[in-house]
N, CA, C and O atoms as a GROMACS GRO file, in nm:
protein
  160
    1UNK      N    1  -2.417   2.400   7.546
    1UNK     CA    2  -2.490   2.502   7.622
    1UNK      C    3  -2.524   2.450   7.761
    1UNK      O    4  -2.526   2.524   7.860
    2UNK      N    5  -2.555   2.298   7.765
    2UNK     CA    6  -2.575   2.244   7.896
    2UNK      C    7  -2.500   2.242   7.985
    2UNK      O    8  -2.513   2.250   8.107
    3UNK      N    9  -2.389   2.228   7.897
    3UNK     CA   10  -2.270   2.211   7.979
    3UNK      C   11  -2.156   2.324   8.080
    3UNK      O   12  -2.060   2.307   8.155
    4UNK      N   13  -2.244   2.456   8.021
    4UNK     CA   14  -2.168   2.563   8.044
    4UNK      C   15  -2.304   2.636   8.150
    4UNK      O   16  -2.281   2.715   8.241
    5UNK      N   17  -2.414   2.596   8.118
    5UNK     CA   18  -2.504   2.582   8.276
    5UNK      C   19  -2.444   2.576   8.401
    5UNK      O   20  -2.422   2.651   8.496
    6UNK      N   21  -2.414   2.392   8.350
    6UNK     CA   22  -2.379   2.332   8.498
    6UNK      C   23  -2.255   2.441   8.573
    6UNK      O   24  -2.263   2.502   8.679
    7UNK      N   25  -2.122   2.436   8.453
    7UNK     CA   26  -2.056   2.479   8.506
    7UNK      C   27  -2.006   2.634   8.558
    7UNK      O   28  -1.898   2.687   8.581
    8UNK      N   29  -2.158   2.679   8.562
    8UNK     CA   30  -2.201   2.846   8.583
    8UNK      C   31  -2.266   2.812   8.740
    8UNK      O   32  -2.243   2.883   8.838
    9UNK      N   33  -2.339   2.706   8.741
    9UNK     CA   34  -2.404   2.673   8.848
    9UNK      C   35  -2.290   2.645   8.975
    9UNK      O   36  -2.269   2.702   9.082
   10UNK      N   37  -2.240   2.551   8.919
   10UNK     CA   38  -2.141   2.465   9.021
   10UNK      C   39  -2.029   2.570   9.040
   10UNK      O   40  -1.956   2.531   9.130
   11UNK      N   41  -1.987   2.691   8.988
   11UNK     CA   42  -1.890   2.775   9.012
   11UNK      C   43  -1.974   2.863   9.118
   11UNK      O   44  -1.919   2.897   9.223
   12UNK      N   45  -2.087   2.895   9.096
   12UNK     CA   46  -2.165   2.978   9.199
   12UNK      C   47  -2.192   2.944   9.344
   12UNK      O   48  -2.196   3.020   9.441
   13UNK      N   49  -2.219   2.760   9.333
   13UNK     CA   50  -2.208   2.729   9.469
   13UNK      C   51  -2.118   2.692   9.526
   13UNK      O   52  -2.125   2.642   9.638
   14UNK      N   53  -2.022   2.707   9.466
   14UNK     CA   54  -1.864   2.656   9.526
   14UNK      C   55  -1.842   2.790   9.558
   14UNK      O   56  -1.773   2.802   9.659
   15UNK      N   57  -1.876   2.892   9.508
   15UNK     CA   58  -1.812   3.004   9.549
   15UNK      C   59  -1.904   3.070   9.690
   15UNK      O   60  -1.855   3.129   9.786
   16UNK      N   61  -2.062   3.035   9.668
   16UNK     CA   62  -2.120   3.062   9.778
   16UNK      C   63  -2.097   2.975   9.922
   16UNK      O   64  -2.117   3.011  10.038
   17UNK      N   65  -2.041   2.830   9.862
   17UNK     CA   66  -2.008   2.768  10.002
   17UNK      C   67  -1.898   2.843  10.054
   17UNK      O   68  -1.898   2.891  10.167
   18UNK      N   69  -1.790   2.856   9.959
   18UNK     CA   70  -1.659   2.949  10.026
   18UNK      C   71  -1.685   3.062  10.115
   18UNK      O   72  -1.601   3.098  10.198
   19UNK      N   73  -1.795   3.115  10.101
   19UNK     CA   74  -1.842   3.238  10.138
   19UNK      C   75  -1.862   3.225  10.309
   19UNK      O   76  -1.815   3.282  10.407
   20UNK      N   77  -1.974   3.101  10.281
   20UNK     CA   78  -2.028   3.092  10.405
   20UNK      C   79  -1.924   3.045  10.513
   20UNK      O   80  -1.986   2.978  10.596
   21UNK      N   81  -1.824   3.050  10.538
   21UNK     CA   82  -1.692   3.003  10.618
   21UNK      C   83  -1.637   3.067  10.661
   21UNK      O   84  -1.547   3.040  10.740
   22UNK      N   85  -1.684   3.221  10.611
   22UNK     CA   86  -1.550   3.332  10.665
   22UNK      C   87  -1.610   3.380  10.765
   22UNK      O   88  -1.732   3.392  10.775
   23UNK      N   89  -1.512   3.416  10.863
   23UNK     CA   90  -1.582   3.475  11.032
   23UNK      C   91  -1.513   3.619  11.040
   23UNK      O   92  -1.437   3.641  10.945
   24UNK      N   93  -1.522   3.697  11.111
   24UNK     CA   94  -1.453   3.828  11.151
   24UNK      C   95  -1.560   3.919  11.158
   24UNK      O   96  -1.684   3.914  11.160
   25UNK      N   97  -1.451   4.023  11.163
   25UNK     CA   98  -1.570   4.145  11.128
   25UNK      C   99  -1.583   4.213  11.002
   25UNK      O  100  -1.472   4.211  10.949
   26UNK      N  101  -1.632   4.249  10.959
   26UNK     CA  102  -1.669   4.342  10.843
   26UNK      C  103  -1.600   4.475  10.791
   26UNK      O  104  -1.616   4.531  10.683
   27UNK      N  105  -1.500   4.518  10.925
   27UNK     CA  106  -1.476   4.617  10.890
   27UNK      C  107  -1.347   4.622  10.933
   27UNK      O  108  -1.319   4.535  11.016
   28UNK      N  109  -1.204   4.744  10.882
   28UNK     CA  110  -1.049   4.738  10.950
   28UNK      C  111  -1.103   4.733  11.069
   28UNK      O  112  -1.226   4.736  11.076
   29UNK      N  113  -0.998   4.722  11.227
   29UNK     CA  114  -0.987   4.763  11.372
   29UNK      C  115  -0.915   4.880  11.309
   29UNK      O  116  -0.864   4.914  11.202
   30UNK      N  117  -0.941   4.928  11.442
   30UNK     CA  118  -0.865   5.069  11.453
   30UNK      C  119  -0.750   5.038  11.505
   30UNK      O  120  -0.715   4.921  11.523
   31UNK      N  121  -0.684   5.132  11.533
   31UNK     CA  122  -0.524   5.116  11.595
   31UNK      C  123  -0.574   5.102  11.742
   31UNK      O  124  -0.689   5.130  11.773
   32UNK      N  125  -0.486   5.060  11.824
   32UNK     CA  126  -0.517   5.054  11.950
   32UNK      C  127  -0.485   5.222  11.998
   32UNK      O  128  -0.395   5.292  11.950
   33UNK      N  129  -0.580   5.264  12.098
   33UNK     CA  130  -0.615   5.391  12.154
   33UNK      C  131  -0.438   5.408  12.226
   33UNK      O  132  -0.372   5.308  12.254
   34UNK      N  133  -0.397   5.524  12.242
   34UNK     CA  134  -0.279   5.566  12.238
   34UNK      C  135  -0.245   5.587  12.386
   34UNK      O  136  -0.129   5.607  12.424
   35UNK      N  137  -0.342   5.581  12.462
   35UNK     CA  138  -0.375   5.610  12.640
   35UNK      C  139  -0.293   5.493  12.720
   35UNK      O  140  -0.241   5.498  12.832
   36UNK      N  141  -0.298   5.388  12.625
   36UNK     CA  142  -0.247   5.267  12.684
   36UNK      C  143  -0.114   5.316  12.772
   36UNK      O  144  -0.048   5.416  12.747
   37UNK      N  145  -0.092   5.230  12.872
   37UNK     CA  146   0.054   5.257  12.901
   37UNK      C  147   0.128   5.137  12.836
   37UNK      O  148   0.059   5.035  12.826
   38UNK      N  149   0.279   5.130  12.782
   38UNK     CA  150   0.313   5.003  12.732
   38UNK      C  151   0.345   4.911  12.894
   38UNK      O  152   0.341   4.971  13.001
   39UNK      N  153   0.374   4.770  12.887
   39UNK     CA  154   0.373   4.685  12.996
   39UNK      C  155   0.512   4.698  12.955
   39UNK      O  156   0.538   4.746  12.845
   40UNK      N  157   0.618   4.650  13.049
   40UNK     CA  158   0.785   4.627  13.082
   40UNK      C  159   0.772   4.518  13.135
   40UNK      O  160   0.870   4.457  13.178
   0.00000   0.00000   0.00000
């Protein structure tokens, strides 16, 4: 039973360190606005 503690514990903070690492945004981008002219 102790043993399945730890390894409830140690899966939680391995998974919360993973967590804390990710950067971006939160949400899709949109497509880029269609006004653009393309560059040549």
């Amino acid at each position: 039973m102790k043993a399945l503690a730890i390894l409830t514990l140690a899966a939680l903070l391995l998974t919360g360190l993973a967590g804390c690492g990710q950067k971006g945004p939160l949400y899709l981008p949109e497509d880029a606005p269609a006004d653009e002219q393309p560059s040549e």
